[in-house]
N, C-alpha and C positions, 0 to 999 in steps of 0.2 A: 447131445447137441448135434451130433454126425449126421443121426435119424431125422431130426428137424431140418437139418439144412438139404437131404436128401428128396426128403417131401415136397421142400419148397421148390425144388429144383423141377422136382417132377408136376405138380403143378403149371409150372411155366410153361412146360416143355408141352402138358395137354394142353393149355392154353394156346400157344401157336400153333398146334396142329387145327385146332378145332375154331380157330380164327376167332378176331377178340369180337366180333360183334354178338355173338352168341354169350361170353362174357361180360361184356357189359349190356344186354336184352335183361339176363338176370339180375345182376346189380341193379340196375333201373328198376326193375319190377318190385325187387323186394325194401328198397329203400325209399322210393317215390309213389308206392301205389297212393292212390285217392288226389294225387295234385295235379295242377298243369303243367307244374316242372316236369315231369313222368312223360306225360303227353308228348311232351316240345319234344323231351329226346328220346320219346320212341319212334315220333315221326323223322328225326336226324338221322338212325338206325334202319328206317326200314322204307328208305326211300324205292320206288317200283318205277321202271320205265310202264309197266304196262296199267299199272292204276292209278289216276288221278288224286293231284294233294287231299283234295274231300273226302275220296276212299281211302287213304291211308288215316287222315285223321281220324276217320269215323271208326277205324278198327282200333287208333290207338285208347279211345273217347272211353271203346266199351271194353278195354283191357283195364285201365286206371280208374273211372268212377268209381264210385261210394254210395252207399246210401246215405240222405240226408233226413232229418227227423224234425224240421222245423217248417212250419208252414210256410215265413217268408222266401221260401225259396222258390215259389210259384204261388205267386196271389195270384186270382184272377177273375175277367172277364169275356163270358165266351157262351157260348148256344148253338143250337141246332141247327144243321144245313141241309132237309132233308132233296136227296139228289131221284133221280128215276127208281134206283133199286139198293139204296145204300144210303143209310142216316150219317154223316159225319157231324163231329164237333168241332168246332171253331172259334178262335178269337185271340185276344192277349193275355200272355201273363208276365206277372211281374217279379224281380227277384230283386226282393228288398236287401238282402245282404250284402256288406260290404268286401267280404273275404271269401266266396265261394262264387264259382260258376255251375248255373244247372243244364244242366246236356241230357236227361233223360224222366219220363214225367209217364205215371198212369192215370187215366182220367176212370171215374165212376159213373156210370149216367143211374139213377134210379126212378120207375114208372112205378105208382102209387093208384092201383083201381080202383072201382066205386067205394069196395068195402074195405080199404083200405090196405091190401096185398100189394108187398113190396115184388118189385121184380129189376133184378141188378145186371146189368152190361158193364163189361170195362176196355179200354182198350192204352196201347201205349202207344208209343212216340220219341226219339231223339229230339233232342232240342238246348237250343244253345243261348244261353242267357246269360249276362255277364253281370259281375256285380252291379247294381244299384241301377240296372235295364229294363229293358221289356224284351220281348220277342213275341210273332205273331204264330201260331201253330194252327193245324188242320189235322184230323184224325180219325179215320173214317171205325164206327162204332161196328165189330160184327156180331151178328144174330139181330141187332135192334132193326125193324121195320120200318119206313115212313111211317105205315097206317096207324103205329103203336103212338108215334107222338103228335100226329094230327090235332089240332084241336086242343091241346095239351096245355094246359098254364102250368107255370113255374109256381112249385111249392111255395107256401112262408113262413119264413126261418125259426118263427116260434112256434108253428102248426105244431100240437102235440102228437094229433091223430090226422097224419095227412090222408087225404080222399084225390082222385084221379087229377093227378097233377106228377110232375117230375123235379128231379133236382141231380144235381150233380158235383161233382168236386174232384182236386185230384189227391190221390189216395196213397202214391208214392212218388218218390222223388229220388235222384241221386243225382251225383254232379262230382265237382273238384275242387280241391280248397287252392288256394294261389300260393 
């Protein structure tokens, strides 16, 4: 019993030296990962004179996320933007779920040629979607060309054997449960 109350003691004692925010960053970490709770009080924790609340959030965003495996968590609607020297993607998505927020989304672009050769771009993106929302995003695609989707229609959805046309979706997701 002497040995345990020794230990405990000694604990304490590293605990004040080593100051509690450092003690409770872990307790936070390992009992709130994947929620908003997590978030809220890593951002209480790790307040910065020199970085704005956004930067702090965004570092707490990508400490806590998860990965999500349901499609409602980014439906969407959204298409090509192509710029002087840079394709991005753009539009809405929507997060049908009542109990999670989505904060982080990979999109897939895929260009389908004459003989039907697939050729795959992905690119990702922060994003913040609250239950039963939308939110608008922008994401600019790298390696994809203007010239590659010029002219380009959108696949259809029961094409067995698509021919030079594109399609896209997003292909991973994570977020926070509430």
């Amino acid at each position: 019993m002497k040995n345990y109350f020794i230990g405990f003691l000694v604990c304490i004692v590293v605990a004040l030296m080593i100051g509690v925010d450092p003690v409770k960053k872990i307790a936070n970490e390992a009992m709130n990962q994947g929620t908003v709770r997590g978030v809220d009080t890593c951002m209480s924790y790790s307040n910065s004179a020199a970085l704005s609340k956004e930067a702090v959030r965004a570092m707490c965003v990508r400490t806590f996320q998860k990965r999500l495996y349901h499609g409602d968590y980014a439906t969407r609607r959204a298409g090509p933007r192509g710029e002087l020297r840079t394709v991005s993607w753009s539009g809405t998505l929507q997060n049908k779920i009542s109990d999670h927020v989505t904060t982080w989304i990979r999109i897939s672009v895929t260009l389908y040629d004459a003989d039907g050769v697939r050729q795959e771009y992905s690119a990702e993106t922060p994003i913040w979607i609250e239950p039963l929302s939308e939110a608008e995003f922008k994401v600019e695609v790298p390696n994809l060309e203007p010239e590659q989707i010029r002219n380009i229609k959108f696949c259809y959805l029961d094409d067995l054997a698509p021919t030079t046309c594109m399609a896209w979706d997003v292909i991973d997701i994570m977020g926070l449960s509430l």
